[in-house]
C-alpha positions as CSV (number, residue, x, y, z in Angstrom):
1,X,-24.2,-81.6,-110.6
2,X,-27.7,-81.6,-111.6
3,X,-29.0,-82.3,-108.6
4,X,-27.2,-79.4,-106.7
5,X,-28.7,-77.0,-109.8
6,X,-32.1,-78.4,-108.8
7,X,-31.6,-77.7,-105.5
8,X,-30.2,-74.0,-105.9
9,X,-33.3,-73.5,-108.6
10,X,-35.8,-74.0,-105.6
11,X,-33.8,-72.2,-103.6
12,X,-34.3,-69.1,-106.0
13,X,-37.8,-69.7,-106.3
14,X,-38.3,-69.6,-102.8
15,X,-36.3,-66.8,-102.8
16,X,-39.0,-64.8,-105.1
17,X,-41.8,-66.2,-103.4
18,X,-40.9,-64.9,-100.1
19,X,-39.8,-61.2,-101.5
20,X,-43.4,-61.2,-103.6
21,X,-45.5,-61.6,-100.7
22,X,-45.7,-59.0,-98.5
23,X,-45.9,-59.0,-94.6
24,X,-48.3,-56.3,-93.7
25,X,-47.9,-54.9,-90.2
26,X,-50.2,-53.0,-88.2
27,X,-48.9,-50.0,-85.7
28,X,-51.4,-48.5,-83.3
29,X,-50.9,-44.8,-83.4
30,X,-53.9,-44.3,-80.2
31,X,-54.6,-40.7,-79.8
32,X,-50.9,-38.8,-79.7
33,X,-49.7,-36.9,-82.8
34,X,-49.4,-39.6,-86.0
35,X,-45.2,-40.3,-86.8
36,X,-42.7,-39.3,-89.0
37,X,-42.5,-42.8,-89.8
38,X,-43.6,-46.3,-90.1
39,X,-41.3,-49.5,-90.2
40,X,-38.7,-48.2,-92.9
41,X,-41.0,-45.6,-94.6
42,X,-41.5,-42.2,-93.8
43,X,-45.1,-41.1,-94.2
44,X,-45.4,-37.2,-94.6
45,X,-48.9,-35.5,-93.4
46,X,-51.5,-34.9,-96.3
47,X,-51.2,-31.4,-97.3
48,X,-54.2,-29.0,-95.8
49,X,-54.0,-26.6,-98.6
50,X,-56.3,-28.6,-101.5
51,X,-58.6,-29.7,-98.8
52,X,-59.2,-26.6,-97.4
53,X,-60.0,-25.7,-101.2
54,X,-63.2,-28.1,-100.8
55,X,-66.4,-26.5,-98.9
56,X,-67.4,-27.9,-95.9
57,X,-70.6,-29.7,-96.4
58,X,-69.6,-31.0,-99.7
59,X,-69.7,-34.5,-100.7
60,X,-66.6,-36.0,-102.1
61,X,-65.4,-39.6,-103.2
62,X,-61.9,-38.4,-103.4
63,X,-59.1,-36.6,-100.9
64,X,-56.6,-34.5,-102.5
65,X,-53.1,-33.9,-100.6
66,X,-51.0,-36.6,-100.7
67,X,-47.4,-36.8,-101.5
68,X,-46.5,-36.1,-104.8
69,X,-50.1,-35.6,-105.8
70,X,-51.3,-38.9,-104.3
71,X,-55.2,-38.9,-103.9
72,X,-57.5,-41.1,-101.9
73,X,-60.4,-42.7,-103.4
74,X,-63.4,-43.4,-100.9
75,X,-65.9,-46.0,-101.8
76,X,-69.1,-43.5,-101.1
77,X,-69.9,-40.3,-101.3
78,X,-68.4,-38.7,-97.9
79,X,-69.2,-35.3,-96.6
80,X,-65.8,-32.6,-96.3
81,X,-65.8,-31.5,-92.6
82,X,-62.8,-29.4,-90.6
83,X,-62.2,-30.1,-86.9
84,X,-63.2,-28.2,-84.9
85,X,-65.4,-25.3,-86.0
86,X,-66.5,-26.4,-89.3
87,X,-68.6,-29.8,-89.2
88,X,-66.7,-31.6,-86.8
89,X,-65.8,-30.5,-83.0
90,X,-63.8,-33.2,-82.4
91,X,-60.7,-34.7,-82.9
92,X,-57.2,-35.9,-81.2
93,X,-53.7,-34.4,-80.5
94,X,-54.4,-31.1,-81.4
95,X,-55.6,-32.0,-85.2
96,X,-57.4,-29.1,-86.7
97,X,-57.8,-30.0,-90.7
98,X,-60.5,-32.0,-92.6
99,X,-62.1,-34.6,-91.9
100,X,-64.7,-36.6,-93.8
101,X,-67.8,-38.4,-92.2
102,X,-70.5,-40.8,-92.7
103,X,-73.7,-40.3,-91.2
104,X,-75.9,-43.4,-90.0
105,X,-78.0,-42.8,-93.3
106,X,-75.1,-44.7,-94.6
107,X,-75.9,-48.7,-93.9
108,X,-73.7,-49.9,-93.7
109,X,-71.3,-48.1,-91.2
110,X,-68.5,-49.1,-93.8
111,X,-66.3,-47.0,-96.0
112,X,-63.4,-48.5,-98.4
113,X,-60.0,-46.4,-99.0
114,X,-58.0,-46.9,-101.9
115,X,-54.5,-46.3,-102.0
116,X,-52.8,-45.0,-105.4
117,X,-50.7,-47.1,-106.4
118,X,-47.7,-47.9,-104.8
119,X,-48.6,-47.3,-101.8
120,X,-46.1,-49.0,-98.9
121,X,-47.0,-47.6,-95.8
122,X,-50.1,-45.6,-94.8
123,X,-52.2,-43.9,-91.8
124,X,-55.3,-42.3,-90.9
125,X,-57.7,-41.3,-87.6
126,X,-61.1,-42.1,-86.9
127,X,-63.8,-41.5,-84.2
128,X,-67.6,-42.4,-84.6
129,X,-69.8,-39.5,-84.3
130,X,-71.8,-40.0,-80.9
131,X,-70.0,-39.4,-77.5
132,X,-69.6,-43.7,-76.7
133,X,-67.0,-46.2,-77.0
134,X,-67.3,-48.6,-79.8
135,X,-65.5,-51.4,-82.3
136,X,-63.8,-50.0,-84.8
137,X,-62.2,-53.0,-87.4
138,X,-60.1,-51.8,-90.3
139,X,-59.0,-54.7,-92.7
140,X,-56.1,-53.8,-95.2
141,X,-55.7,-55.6,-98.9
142,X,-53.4,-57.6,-98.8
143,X,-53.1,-58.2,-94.8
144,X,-55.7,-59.0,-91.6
145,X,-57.9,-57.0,-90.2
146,X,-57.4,-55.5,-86.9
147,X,-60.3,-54.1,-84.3
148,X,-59.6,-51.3,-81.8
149,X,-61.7,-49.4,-79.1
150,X,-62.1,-45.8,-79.8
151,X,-63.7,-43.7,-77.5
152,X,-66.0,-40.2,-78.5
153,X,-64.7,-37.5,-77.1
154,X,-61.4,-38.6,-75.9
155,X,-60.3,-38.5,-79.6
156,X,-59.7,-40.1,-82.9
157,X,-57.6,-43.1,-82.7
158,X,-55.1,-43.5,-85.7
159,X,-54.9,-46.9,-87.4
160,X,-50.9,-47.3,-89.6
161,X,-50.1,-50.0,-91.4
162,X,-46.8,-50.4,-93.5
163,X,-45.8,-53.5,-96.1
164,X,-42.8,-55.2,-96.9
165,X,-43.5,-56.8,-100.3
166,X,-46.4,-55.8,-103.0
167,X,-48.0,-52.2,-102.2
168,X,-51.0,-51.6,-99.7
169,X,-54.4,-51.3,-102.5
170,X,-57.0,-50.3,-99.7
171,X,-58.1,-49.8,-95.9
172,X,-62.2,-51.1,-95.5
173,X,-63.2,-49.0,-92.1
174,X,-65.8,-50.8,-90.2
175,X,-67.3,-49.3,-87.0
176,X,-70.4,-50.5,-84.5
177,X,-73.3,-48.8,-85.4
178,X,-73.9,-47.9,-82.3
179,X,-71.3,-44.8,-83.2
180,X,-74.6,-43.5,-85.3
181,X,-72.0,-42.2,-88.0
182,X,-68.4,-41.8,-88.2
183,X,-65.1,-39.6,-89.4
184,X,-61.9,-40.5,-90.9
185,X,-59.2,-38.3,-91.3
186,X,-55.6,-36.5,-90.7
187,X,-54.0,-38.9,-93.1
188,X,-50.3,-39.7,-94.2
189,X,-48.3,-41.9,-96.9
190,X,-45.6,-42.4,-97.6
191,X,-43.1,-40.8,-100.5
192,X,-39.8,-42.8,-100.1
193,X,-37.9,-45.1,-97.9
194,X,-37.3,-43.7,-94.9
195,X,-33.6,-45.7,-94.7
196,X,-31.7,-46.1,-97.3
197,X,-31.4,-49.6,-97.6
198,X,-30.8,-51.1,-101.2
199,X,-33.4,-54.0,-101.7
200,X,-34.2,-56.1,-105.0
201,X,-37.1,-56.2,-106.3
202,X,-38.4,-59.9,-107.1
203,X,-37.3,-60.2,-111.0
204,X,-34.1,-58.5,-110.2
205,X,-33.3,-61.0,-107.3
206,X,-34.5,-64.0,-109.5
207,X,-32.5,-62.7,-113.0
208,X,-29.2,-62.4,-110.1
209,X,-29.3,-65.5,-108.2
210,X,-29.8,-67.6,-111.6
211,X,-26.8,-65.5,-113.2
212,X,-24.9,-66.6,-110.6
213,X,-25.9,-70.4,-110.9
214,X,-25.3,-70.2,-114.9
215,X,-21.7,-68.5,-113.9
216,X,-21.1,-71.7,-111.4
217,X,-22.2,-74.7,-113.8
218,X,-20.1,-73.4,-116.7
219,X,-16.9,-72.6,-114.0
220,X,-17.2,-76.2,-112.7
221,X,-17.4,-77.1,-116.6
222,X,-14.5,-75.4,-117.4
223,X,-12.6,-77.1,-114.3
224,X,-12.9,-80.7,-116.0
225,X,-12.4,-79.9,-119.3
């Protein structure tokens, strides 16, 4: 008997293990309109009202117009452009909103997105800022970075990514320099589940499966007595 609770106590651990550590998949969204959706989440369009608030020109570290008040942090200060008669004349899928670039002052070609917290799924565009095709490698935390061809002008390529365990902290955009500069933009994130499919999270799963070994010694217990 206590070698079959043993067993079933690894098996729980496992269990948690497994449900703690997420599997981070990447979607290629190329240059067509970004989805409503990605894997299980849905992933609703930044709002273009409190950007539109901000001047073009200015620089900013942060991007207002996420669900539920979600903001984006940027790791530099980026200049606030709008596609395609305010900064920035071009874009992708018909996109006409904000954008926010780097110019090739900035060395390196490298910006960081932070995600507020919990943050499951999550999009964005980018194009560099001369007419070429270049490298463009986005690495998410937690998950492996992945390095795409965009080409200026044919449009902004859009980079998802969605999570199945622990939330999505950041995006680090890397791009050849040979882009001289670059713009990210036309974001989503997501609000909710886009399924409704009840999961449990890892201490709920864990406090379960051991309730239901404790309930299974003290019935086999009762049995011999």
């Amino acid at each position: 008997m206590k070698l079959k609770a043993r067993v079933l106590a690894i098996v729980v651990l496992g269990l948690v293990a497994g449900a703690a550590n997420a599997v981070v998949t990447f979607v290629n969204l190329g240059i067509v309109a970004p989805p409503a959706t990605l894997g299980p989440y849905s992933v609703p369009a930044f709002s273009q009202v409190p950007q539109a608030a901000i001047s073009n020109g200015t620089s900013v570290t942060q991007v207002p117009g996420g669900p539920n008040g979600a903001v984006l942090t940027l790791s530099q200060l980026t200049q606030k452009a709008t596609v395609p008669l305010g900064g920035w004349n071009n874009w992708s899928n018909g996109y006409t909103g904000a954008v926010y670039f780097t110019t090739t002052n900035a060395t390196p070609l490298t910006r960081l997105i932070t995600l507020p917290a919990g943050t499951k799924a999550f999009y964005f565009y980018t194009e560099g800022d001369n007419f070429a095709t270049v490298n463009v490698t986005v690495t998410p935390s937690p998950g492996a970075p992945v390095t795409q061809s965009v080409t200026t002008p044919n449009g902004a390529n859009g980079f998802g990514f969605f999570t199945s365990g622990e939330d999505l902290v950041s995006v680090q955009v890397d791009i050849d320099p040979a882009a001289s500069g670059f713009a990210v933009g036309e974001f989503g994130l997501n609000s909710a589940r886009a399924q409704a499919i009840p999961t449990l999270q890892p201490e709920m799963l864990a406090a379960t499966l051991l309730l239901l070994l404790g309930a299974g010694i003290w019935a086999r217990r009762r049995r011999r007595a």
